[in-house]
RONUVO-848383 format. One record per residue (C-alpha): x, y, z; residue in three letters. Coordinates in pm, whole numbers, plus 50000, padded with zeros to 5 digits. Example, Ala and Ser with C-alpha at 12.3 -4.5 7.8 and 13.67 -1.06 7.14 Angstrom:
2
512304955050780ALA/513674989450714SER/
// end
This chain:
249
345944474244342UNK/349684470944455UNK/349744510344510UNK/346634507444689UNK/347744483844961UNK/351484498044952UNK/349744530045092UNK/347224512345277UNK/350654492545446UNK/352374528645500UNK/349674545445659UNK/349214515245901UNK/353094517146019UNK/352734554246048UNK/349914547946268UNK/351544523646467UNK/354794547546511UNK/352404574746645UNK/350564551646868UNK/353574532547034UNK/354314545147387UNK/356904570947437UNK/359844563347746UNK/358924579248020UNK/361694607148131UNK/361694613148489UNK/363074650548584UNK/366394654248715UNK/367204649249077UNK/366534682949301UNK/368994689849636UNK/368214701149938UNK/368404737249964UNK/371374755150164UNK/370934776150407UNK/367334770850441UNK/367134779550798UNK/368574815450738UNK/366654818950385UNK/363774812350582UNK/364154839550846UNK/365064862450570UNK/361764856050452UNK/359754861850787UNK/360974898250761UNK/358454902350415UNK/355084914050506UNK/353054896050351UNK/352874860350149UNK/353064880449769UNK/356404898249925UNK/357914862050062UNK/357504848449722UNK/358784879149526UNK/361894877549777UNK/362484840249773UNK/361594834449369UNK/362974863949215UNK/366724881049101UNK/367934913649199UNK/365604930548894UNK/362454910849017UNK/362624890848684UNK/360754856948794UNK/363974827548877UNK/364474800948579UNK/365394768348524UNK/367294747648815UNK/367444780049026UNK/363524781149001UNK/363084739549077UNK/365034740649361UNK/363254767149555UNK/359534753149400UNK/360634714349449UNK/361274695449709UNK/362754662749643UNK/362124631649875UNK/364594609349706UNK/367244624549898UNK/366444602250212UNK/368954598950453UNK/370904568350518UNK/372414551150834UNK/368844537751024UNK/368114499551004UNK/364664503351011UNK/364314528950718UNK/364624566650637UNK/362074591950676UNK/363094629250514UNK/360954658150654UNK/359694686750465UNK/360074716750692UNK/361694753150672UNK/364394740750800UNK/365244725450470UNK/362284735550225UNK/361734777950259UNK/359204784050026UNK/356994769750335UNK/357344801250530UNK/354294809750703UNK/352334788350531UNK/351344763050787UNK/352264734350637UNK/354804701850614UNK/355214666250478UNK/357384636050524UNK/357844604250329UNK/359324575850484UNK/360454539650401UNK/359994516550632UNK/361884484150542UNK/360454446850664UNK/359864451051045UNK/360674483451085UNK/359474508451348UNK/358884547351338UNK/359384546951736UNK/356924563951935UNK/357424601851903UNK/354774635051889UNK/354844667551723UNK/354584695551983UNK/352914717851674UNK/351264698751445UNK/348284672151398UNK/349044646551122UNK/347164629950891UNK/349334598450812UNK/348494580350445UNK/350184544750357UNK/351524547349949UNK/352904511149961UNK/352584479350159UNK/350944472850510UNK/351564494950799UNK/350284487251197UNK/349594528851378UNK/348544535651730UNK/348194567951914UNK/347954576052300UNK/346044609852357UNK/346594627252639UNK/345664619153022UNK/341924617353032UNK/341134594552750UNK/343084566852838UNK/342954540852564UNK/345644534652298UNK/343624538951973UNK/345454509751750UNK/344554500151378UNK/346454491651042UNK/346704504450753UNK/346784489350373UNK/347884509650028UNK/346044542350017UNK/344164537350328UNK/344994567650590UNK/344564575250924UNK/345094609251194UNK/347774615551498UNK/346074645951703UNK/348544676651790UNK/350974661852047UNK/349864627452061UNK/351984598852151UNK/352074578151812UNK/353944549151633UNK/354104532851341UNK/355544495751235UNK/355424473350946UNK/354544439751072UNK/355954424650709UNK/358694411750533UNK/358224441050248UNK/359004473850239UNK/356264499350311UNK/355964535550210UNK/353694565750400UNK/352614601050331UNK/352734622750620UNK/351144662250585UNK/351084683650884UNK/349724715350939UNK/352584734651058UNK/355884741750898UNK/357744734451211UNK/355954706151344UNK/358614694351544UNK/359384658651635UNK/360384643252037UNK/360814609352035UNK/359414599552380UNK/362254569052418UNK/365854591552421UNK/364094622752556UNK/362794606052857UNK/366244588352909UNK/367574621952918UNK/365924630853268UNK/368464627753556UNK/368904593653654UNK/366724592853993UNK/363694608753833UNK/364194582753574UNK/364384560153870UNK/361694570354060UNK/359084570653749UNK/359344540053632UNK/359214524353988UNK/361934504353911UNK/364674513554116UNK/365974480554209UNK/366294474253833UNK/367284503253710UNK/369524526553862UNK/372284553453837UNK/375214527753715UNK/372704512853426UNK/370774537853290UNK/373854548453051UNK/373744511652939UNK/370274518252808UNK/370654545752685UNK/373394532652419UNK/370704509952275UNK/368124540452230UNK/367694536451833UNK/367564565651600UNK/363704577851438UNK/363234542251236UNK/364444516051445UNK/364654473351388UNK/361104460651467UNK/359864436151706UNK/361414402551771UNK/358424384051597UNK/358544400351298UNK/362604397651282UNK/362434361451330UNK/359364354651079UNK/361524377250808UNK/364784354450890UNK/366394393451045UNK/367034388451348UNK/370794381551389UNK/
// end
């Protein structure tokens, strides 16, 4: 009887040794490739997609790359988002920094956008986007071009998506005081990005002037002024939201 259960007793704390969860190990970090730009027009030289990939994944004996060397031409690793914007970060997948995307007609971004921040209003002169929230609460709105002349507005929740036609004027902005994470994919690999804010302060001051019928306002002495205040891709959100989220300083 005592042999019976001691066996009975081992076999149920093998059992629970086998079933017990195992840590999770997440794989190592991945940098951002050198050189991309000129790997990449290396790569446009290749005739066709199977001779890209032989060029870009292969050594000098055509032996398949291994290891690291292999990752970081296969992987590309979002966690290196850049630092310095107090609204977020946003990295870009493109060939400027990912080659393996040659010719292949696409591109992604992930961004985080901290409590009230704003992806200011930009457009992609080659690419449409279709724009999925991962984490919190996002507010969108895209102007199309002149013709249809509504701003189509909406927000988004966790895993809800929505679209930005090719060069439409678009936005994003978490109206919380939680971070909030989005997917972008875009069907070029060099989308391109103008934000509509600094390039538009770029025109020469009297056209500047003159188009936003302002001139008694805004003029040649103040229009460097404004242009010091012009943020950066993911900028501090509205005043509302700062002051709900105790931000605003």
């Amino acid at each position: 009887m005592l042999y019976t259960f001691s066996v009975a007793l081992f076999a149920a704390f093998i059992h629970s040794v086998e079933a017990a969860p195992q840590p999770v190990v997440s794989p190592a970090p991945v940098p951002i490739v050198a050189n991309a730009g000129g790997i990449a027009s290396g790569l446009r030289t290749a005739p066709s997609v199977d001779d890209r990939f032989k060029m870009l994944l292969t050594d000098s004996s055509g032996n398949l790359l291994t290891g690291d060397a292999l990752r970081q031409l296969t992987v590309f690793d979002f966690n290196n988002q850049p630092a310095g914007s107090n609204g977020g970060s946003i990295l870009h997948a493109t060939i400027d920094n990912f080659p393996i995307l040659t010719d292949l007609g696409i591109s992604g971004a992930i961004s985080i956008v901290e409590p009230c921040g704003l992806n200011i209003p930009h457009l992609h002169p080659r690419a449409s986007e279709i724009f999925t929230v991962v984490d919190g609460i996002l507010d969108t709105g895209f102007v199309q071009e002149n013709g249809f002349n509504t701003a189509i507005e909406t927000q988004l929740g966790k895993f809800q998506a929505t679209v930005f036609p090719q060069g439409s004027l678009h936005y994003q902005q978490n109206p919380t005081c939680s971070p909030a994470v989005f997917v972008a994919a875009l069907n070029s690999e060099d989308p391109g990005r103008s934000d509509i804010g600094t390039s538009f302060w770029m025109l020469p001051s009297d056209v500047v002037d003159a188009a936003l019928g302002f001139p008694h306002t805004i003029g040649g002495s103040t229009i460097d002024a404004w242009r010091v205040h012009l943020p950066a891709n993911l900028a501090a959100g509205v005043d509302s939201c700062l002051t709900a989220c105790k931000l605003k300083e």
